[in-house]
Each structure stands twice: as C-alpha cells, then as structure tokens.
C-alpha positions in Angstrom: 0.0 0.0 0.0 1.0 3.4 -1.0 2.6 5.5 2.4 0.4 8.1 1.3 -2.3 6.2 1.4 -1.3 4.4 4.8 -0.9 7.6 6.5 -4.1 9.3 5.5 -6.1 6.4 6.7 -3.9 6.5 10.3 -4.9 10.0 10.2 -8.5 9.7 9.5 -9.1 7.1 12.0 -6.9 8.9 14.7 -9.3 11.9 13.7 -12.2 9.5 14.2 -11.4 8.2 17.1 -10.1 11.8 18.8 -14.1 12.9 17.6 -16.1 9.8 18.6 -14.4 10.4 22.4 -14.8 13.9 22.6 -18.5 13.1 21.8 -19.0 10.7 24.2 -17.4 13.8 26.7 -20.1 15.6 25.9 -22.8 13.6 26.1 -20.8 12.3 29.7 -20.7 15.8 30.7 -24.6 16.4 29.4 -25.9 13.8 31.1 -24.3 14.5 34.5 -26.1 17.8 34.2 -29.1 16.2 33.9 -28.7 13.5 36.4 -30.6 14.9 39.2 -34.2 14.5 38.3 -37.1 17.4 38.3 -39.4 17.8 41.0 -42.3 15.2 40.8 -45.9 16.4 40.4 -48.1 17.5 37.4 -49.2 20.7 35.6 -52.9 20.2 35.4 -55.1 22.0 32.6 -54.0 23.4 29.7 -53.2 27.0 29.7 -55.1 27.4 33.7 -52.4 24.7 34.9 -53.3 24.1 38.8 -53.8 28.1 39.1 -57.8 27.7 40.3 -56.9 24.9 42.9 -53.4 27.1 44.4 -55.5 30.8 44.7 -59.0 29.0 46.3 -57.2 27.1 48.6 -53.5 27.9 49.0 -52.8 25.5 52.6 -54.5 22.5 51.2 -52.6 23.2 47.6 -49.6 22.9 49.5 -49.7 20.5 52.3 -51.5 18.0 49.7 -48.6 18.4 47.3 -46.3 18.0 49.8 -47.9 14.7 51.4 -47.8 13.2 48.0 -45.1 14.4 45.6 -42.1 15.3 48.3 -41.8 17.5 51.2 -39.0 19.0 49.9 -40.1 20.2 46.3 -42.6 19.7 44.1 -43.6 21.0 40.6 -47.0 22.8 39.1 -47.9 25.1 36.9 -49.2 28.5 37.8 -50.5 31.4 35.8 -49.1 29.9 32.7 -46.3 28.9 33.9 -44.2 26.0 35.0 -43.2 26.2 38.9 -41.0 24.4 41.2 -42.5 24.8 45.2 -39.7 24.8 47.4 -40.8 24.1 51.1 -39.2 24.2 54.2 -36.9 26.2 56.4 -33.8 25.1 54.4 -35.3 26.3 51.0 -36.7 29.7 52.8 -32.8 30.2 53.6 -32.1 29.0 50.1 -34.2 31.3 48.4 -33.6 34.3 50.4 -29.6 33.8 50.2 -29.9 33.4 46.6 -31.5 36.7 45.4 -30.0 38.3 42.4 -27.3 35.1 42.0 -29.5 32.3 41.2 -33.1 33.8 41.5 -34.8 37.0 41.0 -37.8 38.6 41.9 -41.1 37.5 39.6 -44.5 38.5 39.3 -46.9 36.5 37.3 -47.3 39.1 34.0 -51.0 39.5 35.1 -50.4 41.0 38.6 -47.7 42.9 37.0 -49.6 44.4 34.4 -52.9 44.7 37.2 -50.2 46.6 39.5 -49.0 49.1 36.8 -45.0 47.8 37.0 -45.4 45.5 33.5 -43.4 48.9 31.4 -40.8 49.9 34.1 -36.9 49.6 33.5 -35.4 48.8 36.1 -32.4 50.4 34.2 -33.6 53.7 34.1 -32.4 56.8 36.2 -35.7 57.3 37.4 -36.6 53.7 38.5 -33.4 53.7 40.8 -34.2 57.3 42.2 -37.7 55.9 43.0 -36.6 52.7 44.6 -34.1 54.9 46.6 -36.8 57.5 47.4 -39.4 54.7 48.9 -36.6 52.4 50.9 -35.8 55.4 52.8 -38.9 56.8 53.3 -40.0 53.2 54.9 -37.2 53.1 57.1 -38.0 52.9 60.8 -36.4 56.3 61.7 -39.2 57.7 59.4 -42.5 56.1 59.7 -42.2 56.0 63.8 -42.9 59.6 63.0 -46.7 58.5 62.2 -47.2 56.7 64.9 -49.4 59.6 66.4 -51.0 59.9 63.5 -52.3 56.4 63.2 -53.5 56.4 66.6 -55.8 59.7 66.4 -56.9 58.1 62.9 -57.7 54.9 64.6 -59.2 57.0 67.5 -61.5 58.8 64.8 -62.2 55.5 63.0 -63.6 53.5 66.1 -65.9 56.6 67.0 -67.5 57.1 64.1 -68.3 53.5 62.6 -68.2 51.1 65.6 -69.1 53.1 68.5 -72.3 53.7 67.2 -73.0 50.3 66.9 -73.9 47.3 68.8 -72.6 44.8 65.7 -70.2 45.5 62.8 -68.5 44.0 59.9 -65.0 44.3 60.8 -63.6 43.3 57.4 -65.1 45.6 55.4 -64.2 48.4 58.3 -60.8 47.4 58.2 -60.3 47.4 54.7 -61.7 51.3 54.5 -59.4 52.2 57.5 -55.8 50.6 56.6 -57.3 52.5 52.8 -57.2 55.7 53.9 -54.2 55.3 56.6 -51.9 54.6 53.2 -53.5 57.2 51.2 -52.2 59.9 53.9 -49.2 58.4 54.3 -48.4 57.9 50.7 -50.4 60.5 49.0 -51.7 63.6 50.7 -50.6 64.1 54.5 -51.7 67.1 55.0 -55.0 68.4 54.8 -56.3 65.1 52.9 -59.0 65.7 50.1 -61.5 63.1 51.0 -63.1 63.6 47.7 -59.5 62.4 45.9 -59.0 59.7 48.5 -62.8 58.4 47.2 -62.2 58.9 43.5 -58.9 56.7 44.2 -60.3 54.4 46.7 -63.5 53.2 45.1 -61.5 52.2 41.2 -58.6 50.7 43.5 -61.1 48.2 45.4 -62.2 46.8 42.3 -59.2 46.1 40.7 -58.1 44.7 44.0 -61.0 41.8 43.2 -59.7 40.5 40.2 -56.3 41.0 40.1 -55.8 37.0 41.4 -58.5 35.9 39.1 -58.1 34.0 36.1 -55.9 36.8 33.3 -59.1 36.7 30.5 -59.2 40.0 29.4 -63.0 39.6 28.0 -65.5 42.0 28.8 -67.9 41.5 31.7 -64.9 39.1 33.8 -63.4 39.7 36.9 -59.4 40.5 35.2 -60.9 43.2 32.7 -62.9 44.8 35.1 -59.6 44.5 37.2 -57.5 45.9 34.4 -60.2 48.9 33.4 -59.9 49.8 37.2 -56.2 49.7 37.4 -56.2 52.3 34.2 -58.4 54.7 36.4 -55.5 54.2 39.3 -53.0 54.8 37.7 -55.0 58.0 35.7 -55.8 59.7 39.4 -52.0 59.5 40.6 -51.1 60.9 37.7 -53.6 64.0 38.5 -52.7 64.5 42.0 -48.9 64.4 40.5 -50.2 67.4 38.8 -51.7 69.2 41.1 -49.2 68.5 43.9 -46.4 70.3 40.9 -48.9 73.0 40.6 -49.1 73.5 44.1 -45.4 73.5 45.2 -44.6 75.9 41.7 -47.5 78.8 43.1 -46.9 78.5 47.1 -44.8 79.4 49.4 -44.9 76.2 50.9 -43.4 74.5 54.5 -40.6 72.2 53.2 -42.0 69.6 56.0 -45.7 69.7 54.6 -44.3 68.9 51.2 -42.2 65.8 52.1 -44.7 64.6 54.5 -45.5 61.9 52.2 -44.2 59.7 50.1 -45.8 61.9 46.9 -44.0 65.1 48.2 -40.9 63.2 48.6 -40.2 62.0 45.1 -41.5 65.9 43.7 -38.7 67.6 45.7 -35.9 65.1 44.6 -33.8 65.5 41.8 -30.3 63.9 40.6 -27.0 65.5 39.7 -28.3 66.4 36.2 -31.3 68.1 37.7 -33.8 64.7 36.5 -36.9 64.0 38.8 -38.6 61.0 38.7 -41.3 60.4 36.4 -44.6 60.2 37.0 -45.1 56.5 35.8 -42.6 55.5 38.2 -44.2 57.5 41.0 -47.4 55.4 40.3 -45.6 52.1 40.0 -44.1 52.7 43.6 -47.7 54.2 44.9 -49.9 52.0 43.6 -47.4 48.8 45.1 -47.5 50.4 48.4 -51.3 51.2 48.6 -51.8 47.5 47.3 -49.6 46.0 49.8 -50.1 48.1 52.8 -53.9 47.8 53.0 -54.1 44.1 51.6 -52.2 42.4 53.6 -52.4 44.8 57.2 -56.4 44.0 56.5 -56.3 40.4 56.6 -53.8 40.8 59.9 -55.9 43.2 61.9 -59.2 41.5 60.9 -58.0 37.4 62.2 -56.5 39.0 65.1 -59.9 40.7 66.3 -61.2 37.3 65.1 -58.9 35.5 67.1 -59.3 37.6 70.1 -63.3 37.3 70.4 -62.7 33.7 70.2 -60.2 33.4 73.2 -61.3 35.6 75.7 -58.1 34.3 78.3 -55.5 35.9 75.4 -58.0 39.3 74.8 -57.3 39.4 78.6 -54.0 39.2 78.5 -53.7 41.6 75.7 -56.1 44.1 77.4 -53.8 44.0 80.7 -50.5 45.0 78.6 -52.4 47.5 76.2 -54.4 49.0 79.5 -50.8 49.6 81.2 -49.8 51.6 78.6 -53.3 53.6 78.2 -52.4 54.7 81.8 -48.9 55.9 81.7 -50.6 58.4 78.8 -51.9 62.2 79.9 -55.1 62.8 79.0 -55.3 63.0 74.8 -51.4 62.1 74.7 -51.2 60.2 71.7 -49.1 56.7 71.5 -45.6 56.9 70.3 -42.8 54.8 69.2 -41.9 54.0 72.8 -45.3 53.1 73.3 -45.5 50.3 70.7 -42.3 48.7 71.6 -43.9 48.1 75.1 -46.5 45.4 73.3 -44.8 42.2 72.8 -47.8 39.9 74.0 -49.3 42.0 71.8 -47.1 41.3 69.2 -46.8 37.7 69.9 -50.8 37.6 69.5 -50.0 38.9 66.1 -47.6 37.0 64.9 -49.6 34.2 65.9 -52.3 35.3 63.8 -50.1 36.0 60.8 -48.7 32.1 61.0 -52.1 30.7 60.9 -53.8 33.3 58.4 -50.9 34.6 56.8 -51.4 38.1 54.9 -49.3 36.5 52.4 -48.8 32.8 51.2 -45.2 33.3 50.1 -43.2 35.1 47.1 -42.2 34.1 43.8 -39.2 34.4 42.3 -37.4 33.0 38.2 -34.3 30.9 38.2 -31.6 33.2 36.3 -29.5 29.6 35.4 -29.7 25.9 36.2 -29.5 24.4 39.7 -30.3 21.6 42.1 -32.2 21.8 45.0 -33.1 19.3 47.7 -31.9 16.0 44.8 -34.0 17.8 42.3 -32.5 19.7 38.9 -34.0 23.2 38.4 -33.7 24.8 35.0 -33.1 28.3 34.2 -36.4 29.8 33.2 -38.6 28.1 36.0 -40.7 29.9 38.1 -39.6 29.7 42.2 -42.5 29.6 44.9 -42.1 29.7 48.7 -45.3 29.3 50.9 -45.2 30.4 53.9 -47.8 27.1 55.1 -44.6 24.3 53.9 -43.3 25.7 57.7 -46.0 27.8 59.3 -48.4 24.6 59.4 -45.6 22.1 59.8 -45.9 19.9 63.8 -42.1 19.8 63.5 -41.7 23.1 64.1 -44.8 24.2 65.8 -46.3 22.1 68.2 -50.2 21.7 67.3 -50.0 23.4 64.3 -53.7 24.4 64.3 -53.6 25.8 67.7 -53.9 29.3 68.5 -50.9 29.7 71.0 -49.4 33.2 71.0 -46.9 32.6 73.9 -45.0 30.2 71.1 -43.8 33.3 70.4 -42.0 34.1 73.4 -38.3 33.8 74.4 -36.2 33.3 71.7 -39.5 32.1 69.1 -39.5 29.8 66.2 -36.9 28.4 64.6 -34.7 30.2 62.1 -36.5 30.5 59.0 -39.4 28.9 60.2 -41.7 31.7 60.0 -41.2 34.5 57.7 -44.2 36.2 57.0 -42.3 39.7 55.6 -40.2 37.0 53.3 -36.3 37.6 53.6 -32.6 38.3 52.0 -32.5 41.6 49.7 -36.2 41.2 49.0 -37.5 41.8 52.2 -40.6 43.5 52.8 -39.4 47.1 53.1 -43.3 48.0 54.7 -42.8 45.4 57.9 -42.4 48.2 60.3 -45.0 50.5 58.5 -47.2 47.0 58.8 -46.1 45.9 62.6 -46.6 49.8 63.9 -50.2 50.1 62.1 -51.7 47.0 63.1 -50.4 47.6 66.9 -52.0 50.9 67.0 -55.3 50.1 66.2 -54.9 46.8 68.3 -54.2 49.5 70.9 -57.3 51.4 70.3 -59.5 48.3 69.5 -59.2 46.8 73.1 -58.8 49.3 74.8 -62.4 50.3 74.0 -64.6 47.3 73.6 -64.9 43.7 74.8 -65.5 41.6 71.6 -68.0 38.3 70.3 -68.1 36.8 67.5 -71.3 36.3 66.0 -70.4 33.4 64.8 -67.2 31.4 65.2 -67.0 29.3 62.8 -68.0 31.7 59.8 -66.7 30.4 56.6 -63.5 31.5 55.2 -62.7 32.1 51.3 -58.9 31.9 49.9 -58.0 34.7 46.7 -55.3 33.4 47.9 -55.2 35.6 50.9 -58.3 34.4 53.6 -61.5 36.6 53.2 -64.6 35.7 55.7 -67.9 35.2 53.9 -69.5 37.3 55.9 -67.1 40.0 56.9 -66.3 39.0 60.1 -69.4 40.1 62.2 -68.5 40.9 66.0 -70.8 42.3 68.7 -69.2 45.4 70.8 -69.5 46.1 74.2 -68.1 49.4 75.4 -66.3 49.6 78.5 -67.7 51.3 81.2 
C-alpha cells in the first residue's frame, strides 16, 4: 500500500477516534447535568395549569402536594407557567440567600400588568431614584414619625363606625381604615382631600377583586374589570402628580408639609443632572404600596380581632398590657414609638395570627440559570415559589399546628427561618415596620375600648389566595364602662 495512502487512513481514523471520544465527553458531561431529576408532580389543565386549585385554597394546595409528591419540592404550573414549590426552612434560607445570584424577583405578568410595573426599567435613572426615594422613606427612623397619627386616625375611625353600633362587619371596616391610613401616608398628608381619596379608593377596590383571578381579558370578567380599574388608578396618581407640581410651583410652601408623604418626597428630589422622577414610576411605587399596605395589614388586623373574640383568656391578656400603657398616657397624649415597643404579647398575639392566616402565602421568584435543590434539577427559566404554610403549618416546628398559641412566640421564638411572613434576603418586605406599627396601633385602640364576640365562630372563610370571611367577620361590641 501506498505510504500516502497508509498515512491518510492512520490520520482519518486517529481523527475519528479523537471525535467519537470527545462526543461521548459531551454527552458524559450532558448527562451529568441532567442526572438529578425534576421535581415530581403535574401541571394540570392546559393553559389554567393548577392556578384555580393554588389561589382558592393555598394551605390544602400545598400541604397536599407535599404529602404526595415530596416535602422538599414539588412542581406545578401557575399562571401559565411551570413552577417548582420549594418548602421548608432550608429552601426559605435558600431562596432568600440566593436573590440576584441564582433567583430573582417575579410577578406572574398579570399581577404585573394589574399593578402598573409590566413597562418599568429597572435600568432607568428614574426607576433607581424611586426605589431609593421609597426604601428610605420606609425606614423605621421615618415612619415611627406616624405613629401619632395612626392612633388619632384609629381614635376617629372607632368613634364614628363602631361606636355607634352594637354589631359591625370588621372586614369591610378594616379594609376602608388601613385605605385611607396609606392614602395619607403615601399621597396627601396634609390636609387630605376626601373627595381624591374616594375617587382613588373606590376604582382601586375593584381592581383589587380580580387581580388574582383567572388573566381573560373579556368584557364582563373579573381580570378586565380589574385591568379597566387599574387604568383609572393609575390616571388619578397621575392628577394628583399634577396638582401636587402645581401647588409647590405657586406656594410658598413648609418644606415639612411637602415631604410629609411619600408623593412630596419624590416631587422635591432631583439627581445630579437636575432629572426628577417620572410620573409613571411615582405610580408604580404608589400603587405597590397602597396594594400591599392595606391588603395584607387587612387580613392581619381583621383574624387578630377574630382570634381575640374567640379566646377571651389571650383578649385578657392583651387588654392588661395594652391597659398599662393607656395609663402611663396624659389625658389625649397620643401613643408613640416608645409606646409600641412596650406590646410584645401584643405582638406575639399577632404574629400568631399571621402564622395561621398569613397576609401573604409566600413570594415568587425566576431561576436566572440551572441548579439543584433538595436531589431535584431546576432549570433556568422556571418559576420559584415559597409558601409560607410548607413551615408555618408544619408539627415539627410548631407544636399543634392548628392551635392558636401566641406565647409560642416568646423567648427566643421559632426556629430560624421557620416563620417568615415579611419574606427575607434583599427582598425583604421594606413596609414590615410601617405594617407591625399600624396594626399595633389600632390593636391599641381596639381593646382598649370594647370587649368583643363573635357572631359566629365558625364563619366560613374564602382563599383569593389571601383568607377573606364570607360574611365580613361580624363581632358584637360592648363598650367599657
């Protein structure tokens, strides 16, 4: 045989061979990154996935799932999308610890879209200036400012709507005071016009309805009605953005009553290069707040009245530390800071309230690349939930789940990561304080005023996914003499 010949078939089959074991390299190295498995469970419907089933009854979703697929992680799909439901105290500390390396912050595009933040850049000088202005602004050296104000605006609320009566509704109640606490505090301060804050509140309660509901947007259902109202929202901000402009350019005004508020506060900021924020981000930011603020600090105050009517020996006990405290006042000396850090049972009773109707049934966040969790494989792209009822319903870290036991509370309290109703890491509730300092107030007031019955106990409770009673929550009154 020719040399030539002889050393271009040694070549090609040295080339072969080089290829045939880089490929099996690859598919070594492919498969090893697939090794770990998904999460077990199923997607359900088309389209809805198991979205229906999650937002009507979030506990059952979850402790179901967990019973049957794995305790650790399970998947689903969820407005659209497919979602891997990380549970337990070891993925709470795995999410958290993981923002903005492997996860990031997600809203299903509905809620997004329903909450006016679908359109901002995150990127944008005025997104950042915004996000500055409102993380400061909820800081605790700040809002302890309003602590006098929420008690002489829980003082008014009680007289007007309950005194008068011998029963009320205390969700609805709820819902129109925690309203108009966040539309002083984040939109008028001073002076409030209570025709804006109606023109604002009554378009922002409906969109609040169907904003969880399933994302049709076809006339006549509970998403385009939620959409239509969000529009109208979004339109009023951007008139009182106006008018607060017009007012600071024709006054001479008090630079404290124009930075009272959150409003004021991002009108009177500007960058190096003289830029403001714009008024699309000043909505974004107000219309988050408002939603979050009175959403989730009604559900709170309304189970912990609940739960106080039905345990009369922790009302007690609660009405002892609050009554202390009512004492130490002068006559029409409103509560302060140093007041509300005197309430722990208080707080405890709240807390307690929050694990077993919590405000909020976790977060979501989006993987940002690949990773395994708990044996499982997690591609980039996925959807992340944590629920707050994998741990806050869970006997191995509190004893009787289903118990109402405030003094669980005391000492050193839960485990780490156990119960983590404001979330945690970077992502953190920035309004825990501005929530903890509101609900104790009117607590404060509350007790301190009537004894409390439920009408009835066991009143039925709906999930959106957040618990809403049937009825509203009716409880008699009985002044104290």
């Amino acid at each position: 045989m020719d040399l030539t010949i002889l050393l271009g078939l040694t070549i090609t089959f040295i080339v072969i061979l080089i290829t045939k074991k880089f490929q099996l390299f690859i598919i070594s190295k492919t498969c090893s990154k697939k090794q770990l498995p998904f999460p077990p469970g199923k997607k359900g419907w088309p389209l809805i996935g198991e979205t229906p089933s999650f937002v009507s009854s979030p506990k059952k979703f979850i402790l179901d799932r967990m019973k049957t697929y794995n305790r650790n992680a399970f998947q689903t799909s969820i407005a659209g999308e497919t979602v891997a439901i990380l549970c337990g105290p070891a993925a709470n500390k795995f999410i958290f610890s993981n923002e903005n390396k492997l996860l990031k912050f997600w809203l299903p595009y509905s809620v997004s879209k329903a909450l006016a933040q679908q359109n901002a850049n995150p990127n944008s000088n005025s997104y950042k200036m915004a996000d500055e202005i409102a993380h400061k602004f909820l800081k605790l050296d700040n809002i302890q400012k309003f602590v006098g104000t929420m008690d002489s605006m829980a003082q008014q609320h009680l007289d007007t709507f309950w005194v008068p009566s011998l029963q009320v509704k205390v969700h609805p109640l709820i819902k129109e005071f925690t309203f108009e606490l966040s539309y002083r505090v984040f939109v008028e301060y001073f002076n409030p016009n209570l025709k804006s804050l109606k023109e604002l509140r009554d378009p922002f309660f409906e969109f609040i309805e169907g904003i969880l509901s399933t994302p049709l947007y076809v006339p006549g259902m509970p998403y385009y009605k939620a959409l239509k109202a969000s529009k109208i929202v979004q339109e009023k901000i951007f008139e009182m953005v106006e008018k607060r402009k017009n007012k600071m350019g024709n006054d001479d005004h008090d630079h404290d009553q124009i930075d009272g508020d959150l409003l004021g506060r991002f009108l009177m900021v500007r960058d190096e290069d003289g830029s403001c924020v714009s008024k699309e981000d000043i909505a974004r930011v107000i219309v988050g707040f408002i939603f979050a603020s009175f959403y989730t600090t009604t559900t709170t105050i309304a189970f912990t009245i609940a739960y106080l009517s039905k345990h009369p020996h922790v009302y007690d006990k609660v009405l002892q530390e609050q009554m202390n405290i009512k004492r130490s006042k002068g006559e029409g000396e409103q509560l302060n800071w140093i007041d509300v850090q005197k309430m722990k049972y208080s707080w405890n009773v709240i807390c307690e309230t929050m694990r077993l109707k919590p405000p909020s049934p976790g977060g979501f966040k989006e993987a940002i690349t690949d990773f395994n969790f708990a044996g499982f494989h997690i591609p980039k792209g996925w959807k992340i939930h944590w629920s707050a009822y994998s741990t806050n319903m869970n006997p191995k870290y509190f004893e009787n789940p289903e118990k109402f036991y405030p003094s669980r509370f005391e000492g050193s309290g839960p485990a780490p990561y156990t119960f983590v109703p404001f979330g945690g890491g970077p992502r953190m509730c920035i309004g825990k304080e501005y929530a903890k300092i509101e609900t104790l107030v009117f607590l404060h007031n509350l007790v301190t005023k009537f004894k409390l019955k439920m009408v009835n106990p066991n009143e039925k409770i709906f999930y959106n996914p957040d618990p809403i009673p049937v009825d509203g929550l009716k409880v008699h009154l009985q002044l104290h003499s």
